[in-house]
RODO-2510 file (C-alpha; in nm, 4 decimals, decimal comma):
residues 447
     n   res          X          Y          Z
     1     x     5,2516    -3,9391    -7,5748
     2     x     4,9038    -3,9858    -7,4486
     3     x     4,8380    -3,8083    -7,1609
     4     x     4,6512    -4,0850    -6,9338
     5     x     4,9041    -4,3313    -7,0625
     6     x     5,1787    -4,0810    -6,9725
     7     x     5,0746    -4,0438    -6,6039
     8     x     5,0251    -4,2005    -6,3245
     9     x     4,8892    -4,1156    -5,9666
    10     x     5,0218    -4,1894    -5,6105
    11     x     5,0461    -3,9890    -5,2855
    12     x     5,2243    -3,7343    -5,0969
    13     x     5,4474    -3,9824    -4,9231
    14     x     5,6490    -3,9801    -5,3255
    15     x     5,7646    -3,6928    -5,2692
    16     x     5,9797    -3,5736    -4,9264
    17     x     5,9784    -3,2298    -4,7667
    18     x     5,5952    -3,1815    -4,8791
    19     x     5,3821    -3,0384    -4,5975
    20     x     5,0502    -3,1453    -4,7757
    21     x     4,9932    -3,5257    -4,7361
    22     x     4,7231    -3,7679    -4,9236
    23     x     4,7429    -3,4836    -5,2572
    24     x     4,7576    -3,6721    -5,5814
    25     x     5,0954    -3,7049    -5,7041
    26     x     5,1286    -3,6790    -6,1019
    27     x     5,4315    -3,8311    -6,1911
    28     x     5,6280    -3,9148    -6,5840
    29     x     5,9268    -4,0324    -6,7312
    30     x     6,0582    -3,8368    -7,0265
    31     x     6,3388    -3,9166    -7,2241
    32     x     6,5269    -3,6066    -7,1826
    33     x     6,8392    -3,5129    -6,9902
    34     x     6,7543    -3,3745    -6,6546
    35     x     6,9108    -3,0360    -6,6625
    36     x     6,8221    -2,9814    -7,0578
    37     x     6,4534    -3,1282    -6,9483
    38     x     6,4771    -2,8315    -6,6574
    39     x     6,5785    -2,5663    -6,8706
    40     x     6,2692    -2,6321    -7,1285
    41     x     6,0005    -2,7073    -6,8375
    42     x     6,1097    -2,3500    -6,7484
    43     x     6,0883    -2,1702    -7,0652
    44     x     5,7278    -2,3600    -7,1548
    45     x     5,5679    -2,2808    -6,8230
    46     x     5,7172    -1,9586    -6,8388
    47     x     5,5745    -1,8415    -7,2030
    48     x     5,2125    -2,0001    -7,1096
    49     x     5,1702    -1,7618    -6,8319
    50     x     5,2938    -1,9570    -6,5309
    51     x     5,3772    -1,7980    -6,1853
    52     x     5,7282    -1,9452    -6,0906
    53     x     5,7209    -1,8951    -5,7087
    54     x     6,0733    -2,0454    -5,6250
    55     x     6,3397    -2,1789    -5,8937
    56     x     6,5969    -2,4375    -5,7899
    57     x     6,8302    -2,5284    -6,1428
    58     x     7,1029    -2,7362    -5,8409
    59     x     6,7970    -2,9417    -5,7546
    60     x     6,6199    -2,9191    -6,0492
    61     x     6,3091    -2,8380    -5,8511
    62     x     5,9919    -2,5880    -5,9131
    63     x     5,6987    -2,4140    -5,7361
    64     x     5,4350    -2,3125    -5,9910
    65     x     5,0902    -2,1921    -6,0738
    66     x     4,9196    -2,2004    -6,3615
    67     x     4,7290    -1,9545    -6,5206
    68     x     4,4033    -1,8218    -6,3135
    69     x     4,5005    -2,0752    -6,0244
    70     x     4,5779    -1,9912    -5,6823
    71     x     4,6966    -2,3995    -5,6004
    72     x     5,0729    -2,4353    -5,5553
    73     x     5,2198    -2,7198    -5,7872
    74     x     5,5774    -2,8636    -5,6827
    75     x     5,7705    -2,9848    -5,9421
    76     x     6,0582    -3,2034    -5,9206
    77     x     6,2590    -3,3848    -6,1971
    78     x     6,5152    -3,7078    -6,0630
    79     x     6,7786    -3,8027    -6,3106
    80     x     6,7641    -4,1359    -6,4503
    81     x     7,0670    -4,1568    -6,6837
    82     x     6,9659    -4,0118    -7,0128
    83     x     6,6026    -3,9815    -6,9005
    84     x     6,4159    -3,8097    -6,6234
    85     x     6,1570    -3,8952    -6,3815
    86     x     5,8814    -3,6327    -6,3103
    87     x     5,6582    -3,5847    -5,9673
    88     x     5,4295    -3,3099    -5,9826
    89     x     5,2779    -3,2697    -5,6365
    90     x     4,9728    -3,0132    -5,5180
    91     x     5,0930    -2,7891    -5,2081
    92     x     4,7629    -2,6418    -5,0677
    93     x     4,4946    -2,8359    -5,1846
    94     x     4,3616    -3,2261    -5,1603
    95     x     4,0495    -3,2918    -5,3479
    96     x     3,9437    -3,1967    -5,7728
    97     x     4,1172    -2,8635    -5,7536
    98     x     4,4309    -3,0201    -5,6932
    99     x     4,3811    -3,3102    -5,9375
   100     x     4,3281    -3,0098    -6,2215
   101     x     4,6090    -2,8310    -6,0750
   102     x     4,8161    -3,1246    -6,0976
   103     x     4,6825    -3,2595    -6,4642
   104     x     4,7205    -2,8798    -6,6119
   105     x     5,0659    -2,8467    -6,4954
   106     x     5,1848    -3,2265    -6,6423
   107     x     5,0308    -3,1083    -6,9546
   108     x     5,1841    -2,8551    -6,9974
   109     x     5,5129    -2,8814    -6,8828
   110     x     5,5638    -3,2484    -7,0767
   111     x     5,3671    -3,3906    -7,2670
   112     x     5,5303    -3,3869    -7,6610
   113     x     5,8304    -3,3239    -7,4934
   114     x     6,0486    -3,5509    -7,6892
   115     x     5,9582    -3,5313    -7,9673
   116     x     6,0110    -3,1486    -7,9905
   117     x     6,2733    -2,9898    -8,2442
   118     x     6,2362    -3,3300    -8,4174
   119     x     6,1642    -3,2033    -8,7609
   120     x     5,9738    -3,4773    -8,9627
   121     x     6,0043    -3,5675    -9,3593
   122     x     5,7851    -3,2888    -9,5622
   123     x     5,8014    -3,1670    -9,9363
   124     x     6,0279    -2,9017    -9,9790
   125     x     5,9084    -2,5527    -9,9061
   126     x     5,6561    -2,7017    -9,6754
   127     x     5,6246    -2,6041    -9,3022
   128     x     5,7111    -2,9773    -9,1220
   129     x     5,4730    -3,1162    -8,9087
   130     x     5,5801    -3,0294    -8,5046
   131     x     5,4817    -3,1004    -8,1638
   132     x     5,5501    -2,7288    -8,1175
   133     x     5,2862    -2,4795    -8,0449
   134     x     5,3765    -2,1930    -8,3145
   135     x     5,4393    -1,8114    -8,2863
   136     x     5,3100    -1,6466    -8,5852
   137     x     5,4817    -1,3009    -8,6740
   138     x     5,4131    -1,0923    -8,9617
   139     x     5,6675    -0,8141    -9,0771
   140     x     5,5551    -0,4583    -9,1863
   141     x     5,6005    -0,5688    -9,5445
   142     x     5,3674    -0,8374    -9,5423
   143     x     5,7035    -1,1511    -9,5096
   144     x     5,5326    -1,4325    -9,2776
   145     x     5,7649    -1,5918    -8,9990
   146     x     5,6411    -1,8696    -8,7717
   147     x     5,8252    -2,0349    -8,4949
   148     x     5,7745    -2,4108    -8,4066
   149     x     6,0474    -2,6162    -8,3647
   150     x     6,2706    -2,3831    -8,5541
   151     x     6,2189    -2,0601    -8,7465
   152     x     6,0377    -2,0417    -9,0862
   153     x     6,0140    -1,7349    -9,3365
   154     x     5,7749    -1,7246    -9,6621
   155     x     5,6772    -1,4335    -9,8860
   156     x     5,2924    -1,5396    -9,8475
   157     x     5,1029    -1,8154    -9,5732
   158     x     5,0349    -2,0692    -9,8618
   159     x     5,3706    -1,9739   -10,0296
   160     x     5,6815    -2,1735   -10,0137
   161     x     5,8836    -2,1877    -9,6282
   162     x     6,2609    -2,1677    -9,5977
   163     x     6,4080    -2,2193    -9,2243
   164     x     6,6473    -1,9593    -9,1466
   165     x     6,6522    -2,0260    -8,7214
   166     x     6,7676    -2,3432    -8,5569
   167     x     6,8477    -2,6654    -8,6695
   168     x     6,8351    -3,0603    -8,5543
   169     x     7,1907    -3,0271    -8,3919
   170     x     7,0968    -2,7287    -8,2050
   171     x     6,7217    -2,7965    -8,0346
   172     x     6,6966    -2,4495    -7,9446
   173     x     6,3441    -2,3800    -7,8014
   174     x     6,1911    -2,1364    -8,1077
   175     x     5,8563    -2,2178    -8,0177
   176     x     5,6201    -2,0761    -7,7857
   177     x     5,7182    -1,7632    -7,6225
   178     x     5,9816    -1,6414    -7,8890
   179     x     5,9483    -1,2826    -7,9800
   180     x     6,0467    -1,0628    -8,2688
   181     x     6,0303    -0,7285    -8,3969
   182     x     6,1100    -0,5905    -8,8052
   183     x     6,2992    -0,2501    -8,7922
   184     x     6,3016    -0,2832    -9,2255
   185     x     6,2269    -0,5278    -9,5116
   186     x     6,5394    -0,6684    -9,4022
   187     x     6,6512    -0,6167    -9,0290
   188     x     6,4424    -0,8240    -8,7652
   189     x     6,5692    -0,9259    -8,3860
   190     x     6,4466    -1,2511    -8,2566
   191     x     6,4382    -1,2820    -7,8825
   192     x     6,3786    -1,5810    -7,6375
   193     x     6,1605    -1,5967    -7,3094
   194     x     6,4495    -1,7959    -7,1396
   195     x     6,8021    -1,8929    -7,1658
   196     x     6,6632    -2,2118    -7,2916
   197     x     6,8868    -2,5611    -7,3797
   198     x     7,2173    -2,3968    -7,3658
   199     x     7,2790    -2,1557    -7,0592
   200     x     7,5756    -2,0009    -7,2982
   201     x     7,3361    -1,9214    -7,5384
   202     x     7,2817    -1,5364    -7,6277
   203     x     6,8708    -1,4485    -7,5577
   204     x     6,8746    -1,2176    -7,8188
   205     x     6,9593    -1,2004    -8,2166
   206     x     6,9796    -1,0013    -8,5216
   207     x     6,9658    -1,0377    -8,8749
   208     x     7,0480    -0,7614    -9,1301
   209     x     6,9712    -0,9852    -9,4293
   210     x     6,5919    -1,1045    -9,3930
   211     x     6,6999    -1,4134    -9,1982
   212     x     7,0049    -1,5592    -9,4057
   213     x     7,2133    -1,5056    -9,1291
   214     x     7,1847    -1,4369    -8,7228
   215     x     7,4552    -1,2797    -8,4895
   216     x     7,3730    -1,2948    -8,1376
   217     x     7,3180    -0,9295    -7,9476
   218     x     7,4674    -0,9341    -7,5728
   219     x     7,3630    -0,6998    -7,3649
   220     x     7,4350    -0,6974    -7,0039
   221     x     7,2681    -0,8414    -6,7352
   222     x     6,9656    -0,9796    -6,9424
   223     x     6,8257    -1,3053    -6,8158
   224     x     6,5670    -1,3286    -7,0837
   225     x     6,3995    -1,1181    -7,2970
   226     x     5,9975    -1,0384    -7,2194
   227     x     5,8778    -0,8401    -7,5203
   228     x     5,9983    -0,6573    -7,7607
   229     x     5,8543    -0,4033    -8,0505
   230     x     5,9889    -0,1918    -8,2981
   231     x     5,8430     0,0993    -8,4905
   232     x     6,1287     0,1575    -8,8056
   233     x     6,4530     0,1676    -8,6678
   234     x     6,3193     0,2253    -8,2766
   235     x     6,3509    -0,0973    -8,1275
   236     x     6,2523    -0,1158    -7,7629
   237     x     6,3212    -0,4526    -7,5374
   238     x     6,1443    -0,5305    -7,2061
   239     x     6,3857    -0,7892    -7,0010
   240     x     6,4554    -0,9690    -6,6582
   241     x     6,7642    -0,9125    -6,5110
   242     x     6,8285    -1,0783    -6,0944
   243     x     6,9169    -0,8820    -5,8372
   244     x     7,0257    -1,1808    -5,5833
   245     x     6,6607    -1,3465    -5,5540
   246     x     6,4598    -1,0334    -5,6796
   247     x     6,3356    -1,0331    -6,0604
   248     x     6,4163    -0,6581    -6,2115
   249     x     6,2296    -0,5472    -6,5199
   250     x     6,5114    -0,3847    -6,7681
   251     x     6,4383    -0,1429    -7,0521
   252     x     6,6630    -0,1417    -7,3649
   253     x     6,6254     0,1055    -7,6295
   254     x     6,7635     0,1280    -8,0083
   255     x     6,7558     0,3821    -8,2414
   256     x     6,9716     0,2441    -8,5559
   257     x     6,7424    -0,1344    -8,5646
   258     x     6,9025    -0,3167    -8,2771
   259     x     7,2469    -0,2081    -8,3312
   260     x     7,3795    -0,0295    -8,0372
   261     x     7,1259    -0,0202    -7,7574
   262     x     7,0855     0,2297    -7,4691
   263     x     6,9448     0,1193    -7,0363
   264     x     6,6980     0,3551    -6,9303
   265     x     6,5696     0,3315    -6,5452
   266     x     6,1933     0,2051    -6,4805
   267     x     6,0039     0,2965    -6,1996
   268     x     6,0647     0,0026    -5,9168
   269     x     5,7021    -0,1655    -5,9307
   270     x     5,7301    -0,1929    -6,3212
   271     x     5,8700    -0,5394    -6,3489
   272     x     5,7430    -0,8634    -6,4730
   273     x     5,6445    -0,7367    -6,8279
   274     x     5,4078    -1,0073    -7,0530
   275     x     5,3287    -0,7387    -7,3169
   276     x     5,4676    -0,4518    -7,5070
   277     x     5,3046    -0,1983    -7,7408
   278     x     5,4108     0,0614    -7,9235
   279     x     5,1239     0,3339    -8,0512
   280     x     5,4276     0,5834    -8,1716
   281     x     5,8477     0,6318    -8,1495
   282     x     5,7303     0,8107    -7,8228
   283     x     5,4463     0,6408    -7,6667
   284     x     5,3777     0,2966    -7,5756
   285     x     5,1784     0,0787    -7,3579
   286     x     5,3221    -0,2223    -7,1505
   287     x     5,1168    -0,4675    -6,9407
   288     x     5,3095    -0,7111    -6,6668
   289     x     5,1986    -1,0199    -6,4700
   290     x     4,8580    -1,0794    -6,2375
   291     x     5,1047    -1,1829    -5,9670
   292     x     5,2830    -0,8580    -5,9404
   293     x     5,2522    -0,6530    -5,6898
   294     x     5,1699    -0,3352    -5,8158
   295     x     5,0208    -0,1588    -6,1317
   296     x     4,9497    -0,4008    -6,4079
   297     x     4,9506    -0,1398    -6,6913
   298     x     5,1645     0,1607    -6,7592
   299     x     5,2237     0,4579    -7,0039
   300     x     5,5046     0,6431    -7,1528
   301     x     5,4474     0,9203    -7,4284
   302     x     5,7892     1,0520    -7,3689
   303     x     6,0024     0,7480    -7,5053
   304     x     6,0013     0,5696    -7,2304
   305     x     6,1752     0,8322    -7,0039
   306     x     5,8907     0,8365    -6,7569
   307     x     5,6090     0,5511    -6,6986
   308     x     5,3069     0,5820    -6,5380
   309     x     5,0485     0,3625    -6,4050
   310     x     4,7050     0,3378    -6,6062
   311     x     4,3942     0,1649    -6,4663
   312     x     4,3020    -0,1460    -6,5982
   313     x     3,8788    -0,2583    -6,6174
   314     x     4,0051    -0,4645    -6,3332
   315     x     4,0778    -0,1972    -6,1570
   316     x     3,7587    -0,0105    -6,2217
   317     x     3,5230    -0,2892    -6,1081
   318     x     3,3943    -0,3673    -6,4245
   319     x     3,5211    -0,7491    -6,3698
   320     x     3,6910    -0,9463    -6,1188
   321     x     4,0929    -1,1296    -6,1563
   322     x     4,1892    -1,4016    -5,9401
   323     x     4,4658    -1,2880    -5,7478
   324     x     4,7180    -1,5105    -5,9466
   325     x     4,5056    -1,4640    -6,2659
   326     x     4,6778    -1,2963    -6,5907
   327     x     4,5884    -0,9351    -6,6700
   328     x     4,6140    -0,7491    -6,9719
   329     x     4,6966    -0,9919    -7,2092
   330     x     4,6459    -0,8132    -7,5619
   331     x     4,6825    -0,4234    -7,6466
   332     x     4,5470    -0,2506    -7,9390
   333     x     4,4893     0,0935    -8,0765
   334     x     4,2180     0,2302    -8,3379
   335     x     4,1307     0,5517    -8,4309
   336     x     4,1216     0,7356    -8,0448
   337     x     4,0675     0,4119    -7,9094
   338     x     4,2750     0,2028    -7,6783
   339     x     4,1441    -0,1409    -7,6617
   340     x     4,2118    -0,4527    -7,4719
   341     x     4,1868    -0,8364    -7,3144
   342     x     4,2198    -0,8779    -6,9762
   343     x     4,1718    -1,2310    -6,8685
   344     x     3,9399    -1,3231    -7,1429
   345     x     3,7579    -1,0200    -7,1741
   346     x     3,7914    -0,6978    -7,4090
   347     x     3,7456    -0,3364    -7,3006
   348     x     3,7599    -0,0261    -7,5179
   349     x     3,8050     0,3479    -7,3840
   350     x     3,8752     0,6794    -7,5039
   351     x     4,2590     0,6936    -7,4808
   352     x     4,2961     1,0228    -7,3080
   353     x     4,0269     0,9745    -7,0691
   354     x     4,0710     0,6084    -6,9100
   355     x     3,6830     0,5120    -6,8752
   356     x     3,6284     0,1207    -7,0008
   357     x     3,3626    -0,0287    -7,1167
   358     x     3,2772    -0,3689    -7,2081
   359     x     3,2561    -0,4707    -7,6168
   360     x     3,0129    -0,7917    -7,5149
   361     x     3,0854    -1,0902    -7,7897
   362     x     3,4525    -1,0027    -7,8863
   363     x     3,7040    -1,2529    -7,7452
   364     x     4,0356    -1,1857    -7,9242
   365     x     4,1763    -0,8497    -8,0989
   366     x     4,4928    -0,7500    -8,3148
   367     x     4,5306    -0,3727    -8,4432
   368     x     4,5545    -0,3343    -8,7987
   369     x     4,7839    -0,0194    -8,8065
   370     x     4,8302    -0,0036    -9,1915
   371     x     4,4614     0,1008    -9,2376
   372     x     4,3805     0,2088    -8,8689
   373     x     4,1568    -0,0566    -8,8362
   374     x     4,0694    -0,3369    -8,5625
   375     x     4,0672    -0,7410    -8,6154
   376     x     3,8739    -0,9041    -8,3960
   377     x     3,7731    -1,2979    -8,3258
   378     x     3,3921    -1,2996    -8,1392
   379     x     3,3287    -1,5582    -7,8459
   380     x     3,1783    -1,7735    -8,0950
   381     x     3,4950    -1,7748    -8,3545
   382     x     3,3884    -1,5924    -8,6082
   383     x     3,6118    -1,3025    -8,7761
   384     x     3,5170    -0,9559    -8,7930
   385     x     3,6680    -0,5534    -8,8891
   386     x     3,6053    -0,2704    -8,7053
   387     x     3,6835     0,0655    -8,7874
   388     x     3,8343     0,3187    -8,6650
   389     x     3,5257     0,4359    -8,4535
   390     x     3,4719     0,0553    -8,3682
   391     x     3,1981    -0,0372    -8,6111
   392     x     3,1667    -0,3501    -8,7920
   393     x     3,2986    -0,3195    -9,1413
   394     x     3,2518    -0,6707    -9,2158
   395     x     3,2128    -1,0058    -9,0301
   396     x     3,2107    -1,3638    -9,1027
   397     x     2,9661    -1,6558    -9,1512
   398     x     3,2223    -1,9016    -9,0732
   399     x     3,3332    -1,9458    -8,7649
   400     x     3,6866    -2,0992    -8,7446
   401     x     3,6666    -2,4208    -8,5448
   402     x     3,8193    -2,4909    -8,2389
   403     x     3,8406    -2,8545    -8,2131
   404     x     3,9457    -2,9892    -8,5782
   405     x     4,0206    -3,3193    -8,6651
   406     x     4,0443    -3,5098    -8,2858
   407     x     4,2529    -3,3145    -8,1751
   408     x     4,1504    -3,0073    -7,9618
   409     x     4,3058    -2,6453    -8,1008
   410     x     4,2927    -2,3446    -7,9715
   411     x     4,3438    -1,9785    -8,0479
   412     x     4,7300    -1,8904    -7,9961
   413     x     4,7493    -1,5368    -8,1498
   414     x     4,5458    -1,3018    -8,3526
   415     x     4,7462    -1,0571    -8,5647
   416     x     4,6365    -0,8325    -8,9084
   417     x     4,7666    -0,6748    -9,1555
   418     x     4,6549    -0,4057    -9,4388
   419     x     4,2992    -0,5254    -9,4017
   420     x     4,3622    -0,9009    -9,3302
   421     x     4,3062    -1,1191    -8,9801
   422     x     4,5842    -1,3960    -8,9172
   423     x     4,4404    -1,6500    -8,6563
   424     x     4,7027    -1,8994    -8,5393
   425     x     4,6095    -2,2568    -8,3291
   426     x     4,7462    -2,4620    -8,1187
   427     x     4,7788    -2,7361    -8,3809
   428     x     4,9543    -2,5371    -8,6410
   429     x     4,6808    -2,4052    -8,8241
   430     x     4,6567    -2,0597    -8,9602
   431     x     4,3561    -1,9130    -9,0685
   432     x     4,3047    -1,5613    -9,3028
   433     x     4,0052    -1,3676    -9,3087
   434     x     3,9317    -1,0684    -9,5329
   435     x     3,5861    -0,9157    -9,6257
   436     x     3,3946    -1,1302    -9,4419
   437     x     3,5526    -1,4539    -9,5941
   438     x     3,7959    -1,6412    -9,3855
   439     x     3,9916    -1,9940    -9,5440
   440     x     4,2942    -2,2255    -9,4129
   441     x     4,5921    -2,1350    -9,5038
   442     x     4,8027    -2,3350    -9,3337
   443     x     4,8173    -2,6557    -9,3556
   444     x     4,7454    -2,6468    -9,7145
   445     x     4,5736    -2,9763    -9,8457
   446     x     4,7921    -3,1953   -10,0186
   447     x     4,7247    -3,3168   -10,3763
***
């Protein structure tokens, strides 16, 4: 659905109870039932890095911010049988900030809307086309997963795809924001960022069998699951539980690959977690929202038993975070290097002596912990290796483009393996680089 065609603009007056009056009002119909439409609105803001300010499921009404805005956004869906009509409203501001604010938040909340979990004709063992933005995973053993519209396994990127999560029936949002972790070859959990279409439905699953089968994993009091990492058969879940109207991070630990689990306490400011890593069974980073009050990045090198608050290059002055901007948004370890992006920009330091610095040039980085090295995308796209003392082992000519086709694609997620970079876009392509050489993968050309 074309955006422009999609929307269209009137004033405060549309919607009632709004304090601001002559903002733009941003308002769609999608073909969606309300509540279901609510539920998925939630989850997509939600994994793109949204602040939710207030949460009303009875009236099927938001507050929101988007990333690295401070503007207010009020959302509001109004049944109309088996559709649903849309007003997206600016709370603080009148003029262009509000129009983005506005725009960004319609975007992103609706547009492909319907037609996701559609899965269109393709040739078998071929990933479908989707309207999904994808979650690329890749297990310790080198098996490729992506998520888009359902969940797809292959032995290699340009190999053959099997589904083994989700189906037409059952529109469950494995997309954007889904998580997993690989105990073995053969036992992975898969974990969602919300309690998506059906509010019955478990948040977290298992599969002993490399994805053949799922059973759902309950564990008390978990609203949704926020990361999750395993090293072996140590599986470690970040969550949000509710206390009344107060969000509660929850810690969940396994030892035998997600089979029994055990609830250790977290210190009270440690809530909101966006990102878990795991340097070693006993230590770990984890990194949690801009809009939390509180540290944004903590440490545990005694299995999570105690947590303590690390400075972030933020917090050292190096560079400045909106208030409602996102923080550390990817972790990484190299040699005695901790390494990582916060809100755009990467930082490397000595791991036991917290003192960033600034790697100018380098916009995206994934650890590649089978050869201790680091993956890297530069602000200009193109691919590059460090080593374990962060020099350049090799880097690319090409630069992976941005903007293919007509459509605009961006990065989603940088990940590498045993001396290969996985790049991921928004429009479903994956790229691999290795020794300076980097070539689509995914989608392949057809014959």
């Amino acid at each position: 659905m074309p955006l422009l065609a999609a929307f269209c603009l009137g004033t405060a007056a549309s919607l009632a109870q709004n304090p601001v009056s002559a903002a733009p009002t941003v308002s769609t119909t999608v073909h969606v039932q309300a509540d279901s439409l609510y539920q998925r609105i939630v989850a997509r803001l939600r994994a793109r890095g949204y602040q939710l300010d207030e949460m009303d499921a009875g009236r099927r009404r938001l507050v929101v911010r988007p990333p690295g805005e401070t503007t207010r956004v009020d959302v509001r869906l109004i049944p109309k049988g088996d559709s649903t009509a849309v007003a997206i409203l600016p709370m603080d501001d009148t003029g262009v900030a509000a129009m983005r604010a506005s725009l960004t938040v319609a975007n992103d909340a609706t547009v492909g809307m319907e037609n996701e979990g559609r899965v269109a004709p393709t040739r078998s063992g071929e990933l479908p086309p989707s309207e999904w933005r994808p979650e690329l995973f890749v297990s310790p053993r080198g098996t490729f997963w992506v998520a888009r519209g359902g969940l797809y396994v292959a032995d290699s990127l340009p190999g053959s795809w099997r589904r083994v999560f989700g189906n037409d029936k059952d529109p469950m949002e494995v997309s954007l924001g889904v998580l997993m972790a690989f105990a073995d070859d053969s036992t992975a959990l898969l974990g969602f960022p919300s309690i998506g279409i059906d509010e019955d439905s478990a948040h977290l699953y298992r599969t002993i069998n490399a994805g053949r089968s799922w059973s759902p994993v309950r564990l008390a009091d978990l609203e949704w699951v926020d990361d999750i990492a395993a090293i072996g058969p140590s599986v470690w879940l970040f969550g949000t539980r509710w206390e009344k109207e107060d969000r509660r991070g929850l810690f969940e630990s396994s030892n035998d690959g997600g089979r029994t689990w055990a609830r250790r306490e977290l210190p009270a400011k440690l809530n909101d977690v966006t990102l878990l890593y795991r340097v070693s069974p006993l230590a770990a980073y984890a990194a949690t929202a801009g809009f939390s009050k509180g540290p944004a990045f903590w440490k545990t090198t005694d299995a999570g038993a105690t947590w303590i608050p690390v400075p972030t290059p933020h917090d050292q002055g190096l560079h400045k975070v909106p208030s409602g901007g996102v923080r550390v948004e990817q972790i990484a370890t190299v040699g005695d290097w901790l390494v990582v992006t916060e809100y755009g920009k990467v930082f490397a330091t000595r791991a036991d002596s917290v003192r960033w610095r600034r790697l100018d040039s380098i916009g995206s980085i994934g650890a590649d912990r089978e050869r201790n090295q680091l993956f890297a995308l530069t602000d200009s796209l193109n691919a590059e290796m460090l080593d374990r003392n962060l020099n350049v082992l090799w880097k690319s000519s090409y630069r992976i483009p941005d903007n293919p086709a007509t459509e605009p694609s961006n990065v989603e997620k940088v990940l590498a393996r045993d001396g290969r970079g996985y790049v991921s876009m928004t429009q479903g392509e994956i790229y691999e680089a290795s020794d300076g050489v980097v070539r689509l993968v995914q989608p392949r050309p057809r014959d």
